[in-house]
Structure formats: C-alpha cells, structure tokens
N, C-alpha and C positions, 0 to 999 in steps of 0.2 A: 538404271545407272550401272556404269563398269564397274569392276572390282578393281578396286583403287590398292592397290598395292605393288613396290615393285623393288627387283632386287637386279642389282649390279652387274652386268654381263658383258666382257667384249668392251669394255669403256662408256657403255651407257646403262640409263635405267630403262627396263623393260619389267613389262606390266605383267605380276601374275595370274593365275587364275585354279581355279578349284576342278576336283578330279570328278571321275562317274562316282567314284565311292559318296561324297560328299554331297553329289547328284541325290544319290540313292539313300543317301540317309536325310538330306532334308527333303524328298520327295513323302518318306516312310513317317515323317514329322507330321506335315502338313496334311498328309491324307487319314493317320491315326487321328490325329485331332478334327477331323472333316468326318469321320467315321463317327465317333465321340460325342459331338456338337453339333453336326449337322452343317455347320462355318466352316470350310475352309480359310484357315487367314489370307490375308492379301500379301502379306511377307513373311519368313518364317526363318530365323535364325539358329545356325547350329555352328556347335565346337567343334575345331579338328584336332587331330593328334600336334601338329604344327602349333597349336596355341594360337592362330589366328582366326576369329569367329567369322563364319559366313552370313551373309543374309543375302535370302534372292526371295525375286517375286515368282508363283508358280504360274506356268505359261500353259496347263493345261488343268481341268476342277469338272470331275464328276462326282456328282456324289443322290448316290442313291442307297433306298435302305437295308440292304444285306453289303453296300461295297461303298468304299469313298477310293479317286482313282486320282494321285494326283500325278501333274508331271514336272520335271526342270529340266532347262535348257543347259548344258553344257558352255562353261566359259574358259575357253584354255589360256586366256589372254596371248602373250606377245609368243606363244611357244609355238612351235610345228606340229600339229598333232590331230591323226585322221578323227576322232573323237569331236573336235571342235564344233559346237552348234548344233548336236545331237540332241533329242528327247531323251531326257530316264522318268522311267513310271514308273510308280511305285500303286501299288491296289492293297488295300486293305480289308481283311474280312477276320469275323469269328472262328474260331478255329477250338476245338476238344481237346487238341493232340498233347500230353504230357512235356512237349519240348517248348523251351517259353517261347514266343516269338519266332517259330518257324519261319524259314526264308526259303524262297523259291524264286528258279529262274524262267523269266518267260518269253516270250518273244523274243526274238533277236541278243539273248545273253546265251554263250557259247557254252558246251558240253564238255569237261575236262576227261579225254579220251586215252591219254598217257600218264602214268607214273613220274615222279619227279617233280608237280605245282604243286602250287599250295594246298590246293582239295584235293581230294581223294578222285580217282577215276569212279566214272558218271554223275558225279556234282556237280551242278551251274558252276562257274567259273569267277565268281566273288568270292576275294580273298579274305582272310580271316578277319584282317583290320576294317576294312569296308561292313561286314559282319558284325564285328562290335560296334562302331556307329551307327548300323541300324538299330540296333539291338537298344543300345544305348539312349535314342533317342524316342526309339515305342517309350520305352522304358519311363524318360522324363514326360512324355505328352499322358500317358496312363495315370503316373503319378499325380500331375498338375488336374487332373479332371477326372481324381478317385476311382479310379477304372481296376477293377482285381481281376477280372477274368485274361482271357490269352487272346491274342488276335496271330494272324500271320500275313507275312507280305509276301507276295508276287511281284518281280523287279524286270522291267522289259523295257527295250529299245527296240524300238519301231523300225529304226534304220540299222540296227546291228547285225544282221546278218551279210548285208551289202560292205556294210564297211571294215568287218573284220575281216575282208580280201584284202584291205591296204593295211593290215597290221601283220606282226611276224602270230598271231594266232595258229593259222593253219600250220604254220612248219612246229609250233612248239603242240599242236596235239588238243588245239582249243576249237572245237566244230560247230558250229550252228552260229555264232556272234560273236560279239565283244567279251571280252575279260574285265571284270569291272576289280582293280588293284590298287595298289600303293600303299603308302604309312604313315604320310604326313596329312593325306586331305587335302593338299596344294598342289597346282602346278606351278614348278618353277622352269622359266623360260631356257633350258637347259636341256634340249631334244638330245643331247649327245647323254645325260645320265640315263635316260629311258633308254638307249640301244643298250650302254654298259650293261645294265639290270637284265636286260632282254639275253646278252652272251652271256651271262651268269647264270639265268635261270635256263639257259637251253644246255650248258655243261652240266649243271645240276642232274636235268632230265636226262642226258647222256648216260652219267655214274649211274642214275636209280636203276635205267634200262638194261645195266650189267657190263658196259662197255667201262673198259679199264685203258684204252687206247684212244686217242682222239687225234686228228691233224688240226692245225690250225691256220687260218690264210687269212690276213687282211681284207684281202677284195680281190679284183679283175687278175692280176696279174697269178696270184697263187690260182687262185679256181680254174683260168687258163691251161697253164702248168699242170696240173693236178688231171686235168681230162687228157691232157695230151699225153702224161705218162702212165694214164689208165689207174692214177688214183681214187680219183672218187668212184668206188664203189662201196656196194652195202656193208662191205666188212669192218671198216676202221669209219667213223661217223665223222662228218667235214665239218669244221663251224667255221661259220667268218664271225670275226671279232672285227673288222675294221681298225681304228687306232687303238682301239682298247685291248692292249697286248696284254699289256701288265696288271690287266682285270681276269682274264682269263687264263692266264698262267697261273696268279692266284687263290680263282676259284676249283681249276683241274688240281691244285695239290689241295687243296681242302675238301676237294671231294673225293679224293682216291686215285685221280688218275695215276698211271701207273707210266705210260710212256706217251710224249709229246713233239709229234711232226710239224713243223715250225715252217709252212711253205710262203712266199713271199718276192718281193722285187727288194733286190738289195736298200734301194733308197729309206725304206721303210727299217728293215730287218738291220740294218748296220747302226742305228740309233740306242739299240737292245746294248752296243758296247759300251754307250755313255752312260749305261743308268737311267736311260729316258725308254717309258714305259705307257708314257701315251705319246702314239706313236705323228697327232698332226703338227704341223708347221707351227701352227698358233702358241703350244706349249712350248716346244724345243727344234731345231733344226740345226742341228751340227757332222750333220751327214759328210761334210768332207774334211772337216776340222777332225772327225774320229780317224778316217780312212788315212788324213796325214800320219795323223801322232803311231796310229799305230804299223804302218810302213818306216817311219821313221826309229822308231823301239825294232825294226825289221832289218834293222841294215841300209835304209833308203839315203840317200845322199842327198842334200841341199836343195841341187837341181832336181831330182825326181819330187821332193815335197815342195818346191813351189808349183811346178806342172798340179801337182795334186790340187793345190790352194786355190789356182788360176783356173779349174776345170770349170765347167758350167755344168755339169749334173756328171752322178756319181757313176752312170753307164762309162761318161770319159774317164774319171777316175779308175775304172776296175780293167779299160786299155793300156792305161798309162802301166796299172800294177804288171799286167800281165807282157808287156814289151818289155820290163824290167826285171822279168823272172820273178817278180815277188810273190803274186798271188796268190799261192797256193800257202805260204807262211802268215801273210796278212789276213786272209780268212780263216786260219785255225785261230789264230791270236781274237780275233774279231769273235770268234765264236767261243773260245774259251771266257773271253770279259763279259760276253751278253750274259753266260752262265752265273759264271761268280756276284753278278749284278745282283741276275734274277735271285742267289741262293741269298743273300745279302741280304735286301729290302724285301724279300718276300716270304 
C-alpha cells in the first residue's frame, strides 16, 4: 500500500513519501532484528525526525548466520526525484569495534571527496541525521530482543552508482553513488526545496574550499554570457542558483563570501528591485510593473510608462528605456533597490 499522506502544493494535494535515509534506517531495523531472531518481519515501522511514522514491507530478506540483509524500495511519492523506486540495503553483522553501531557505505553509496558536506572527506556520504536513525533504530530492535553486544551495518544501493549521474552528486564532490541525506525523513513533493538545499550546500562547499568570490547566474542566459565574456573559468567558481536568488545570496553572506557577481537576463534580475527573491512566475512577476515605477521616479513621462505597461516582455521594455535616453539611470536605480532589498530582508 502507498504511503498515504499528503500535503498542499500548487492548489492540489500531492502525496508524499519517505527519503533513502528512512530507506536505511528501516532497512537497519528489519535486518537487526533478522540477525537477532532469525525472522525478518513482514512489516517494519520506524519514526522520522518529521513526527510521521513509516511502515513499509521489505522487498528484499536474506538472512543467514554471520549476516541478515535486508532491503526497501524507495517511495518519493508525487515528488520528482532520480532516487524513486530504488533498492536501500542495509546487511547486518557482529562487529568488536569500540564505536557502537558502526556504519558503512557500500555499494553504490558515494565517497565524499570535497570539503564543505556534511562528512568529512572519504566518508560514505550519509548525513548525520540518516546516521542517527540508523543508529537509533539498531538501538530500539537490540533493546526490544536484549541484545548488549555491538553490531554494524553496511548500507548499499545497487543502482546508485548509475543513478548518482542524474543527481547534482558529481558537481558537489560525491563519487561512487548516491548521497543518502535530509532531516525530516520525508519527501515533500517540493522538487524546487531540494535544488534550493543543493545551491546552499554547493556555496557552502565553495566558502570551505577558500573561495571568498563567487558569480552567480540563474541558468541559460548568465552561463551563455559568462563563456562569451570568458568568465567561467577556474578562478572565481560559477554557481547556478536558478530562481533561488534570495537563497543564495543568503547563504554566500553566511558563509563569508566576500564579493558577488550577479550574471543574468534582465527579466529575471529586475524582480531583485521589488524584494522578490525567488525569482519564478508562480511566486511574483512584476517585471514590468518594477521597470515602470522606477523609470517613472526617472523622469519618464506618462507616454513613455504606458509604452512600458503595454510592452509584452521586458527585452521591449529596456528599447523603450534606451530610445528615451533613460536606461542607464533606471538600471542604477534598479540596482541600487535590488541592494537595499537584499540588505533589508536578508
């Protein structure tokens, strides 16, 4: 049965679904207690940091007697997400080592090869939270079947190495597979907060890697730009943020940056003067409603703000300025308010 939950989006309900971490911790569940008992259960329920409890049935049960192996299928519900319908395996064996509940990454879970995630360079690539639910959950299956000694798990996806090609993995420094992350335990059908997190945590790795400079572009139109003026190279590091401006501008001053190149197609970059910080349609679009008001605080004349009003994209708009000698005063003005926004709210 689906995981019957579901939250608000866009004017409908869509269904969520639970993350690799939550994969890997009721995998770690099911296969301790299979180690333990000899039974793998047919169902096996675990808490998320979310407060919403999971139960899934395991779809894959080995168990013999040095190892019990269990696996679950990945349920992203109604979200966009290369992860969807994946194996997580969790193996369980005895272990001496001093540290309780050792975790290890194995097959198809990625190598953290750069500075700035959550693990340390050459750690599997499971983030601390995913970590404590495993942890957490050896923890109650030992309990419940008086188990004092130590076990450690080995946590693999079978398909992760194929599919950490469709994730931003390899550009953030994650090699071999998947990243198995997050904090709630939940997927919420909200593929646009996993990019946000994704520009976060690559500005992050930016700072740690000693860059104090960063550019930053939306998409097509900056990255175009940027190779035709021979910006993208090694020296200043490029990030596309997509609409998540005002995510990234946020996380480059919390993490030190020091100076920020702002490259972009006006229609996007001129919303920066309303105080509108995520930058798609769906949130705000007043891309010519801004270009008027502030041609008109310019000196612009009636006639020239309805032409403005009446344009059909802001490429005519920024004709209209420039036949009317304004545009070089309406993009300081534009650039000054995008500032004061950012210094504002951020």
């Amino acid at each position: 049965m689906a995981f019957e939950h579901y939250v608000g989006n866009t004017g409908k309900n869509m269904r969520m679904g639970y993350t690799t971490g939550t994969c890997a911790a009721a995998a770690s569940a099911a296969a301790t207690e299979g180690f333990l008992t000899g039974h793998v259960p047919e169902k096996i329920s675990v808490d998320t940091p979310k407060g919403i409890p999971v139960e899934v049935t395991p779809a894959l049960v080995e168990v013999e007697e040095d190892f019990c192996r269990v696996g679950i299928t990945k349920d992203a519900g109604d979200d966009v997400d290369a992860t969807a319908g994946m194996l997580i395996i969790a193996c369980i064996r005895r272990t001496d080592v001093d540290e309780r509940f050792p975790i290890h990454g194995g097959k198809g879970i990625g190598r953290v090869t750069k500075p700035g995630l959550d693990q340390p360079v050459g750690e599997a690539a499971i983030n601390h939270v995913p970590r404590e639910m495993i942890r957490h959950e050896m923890e109650r299956i030992c309990e419940e079947q008086g188990f004092a000694g130590n076990l450690e798990v080995e946590i693999m996806a079978p398909e992760g190495e194929e599919i950490a090609k469709k994730t931003f993995n390899p550009k953030l420094g994650i090699e071999g597979g998947i990243s198995i992350i997050g904090t709630t335990g939940i997927v919420e059908p909200m593929s646009q907060k996993a990019f946000a997190d994704s520009v976060r945590l690559e500005i992050r790795q930016k700072a740690a890697e000693g860059y104090t400079d960063i550019i930053l572009t939306p998409g097509n139109y900056g990255q175009a730009f940027l190779q035709e003026q021979g910006l993208n190279n090694d020296n200043t590091p490029v990030v596309v943020c997509s609409n998540f401006i005002g995510d990234a501008l946020e996380e480059a001053e919390a993490c030190g940056i020091k100076h920020i190149l702002l490259v972009g197609h006006i229609g996007k970059l001129v919303k920066l003067a309303g105080g509108i910080f995520h930058t798609h349609s769906h949130v705000a679009d007043a891309r010519v409603e801004i270009l008027t008001a502030n041609a008109a605080c310019c000196g612009a004349s009636p006639e020239i703000c309805k032409e403005l009003m009446n344009a059909a994209t802001t490429d005519a708009c920024l004709d209209i300025l420039d036949n009317a000698g304004l545009m070089e005063s309406v993009m300081k003005r534009i650039s000054c308010f995008a500032d004061a926004f950012h210094n504002r709210f951020h």
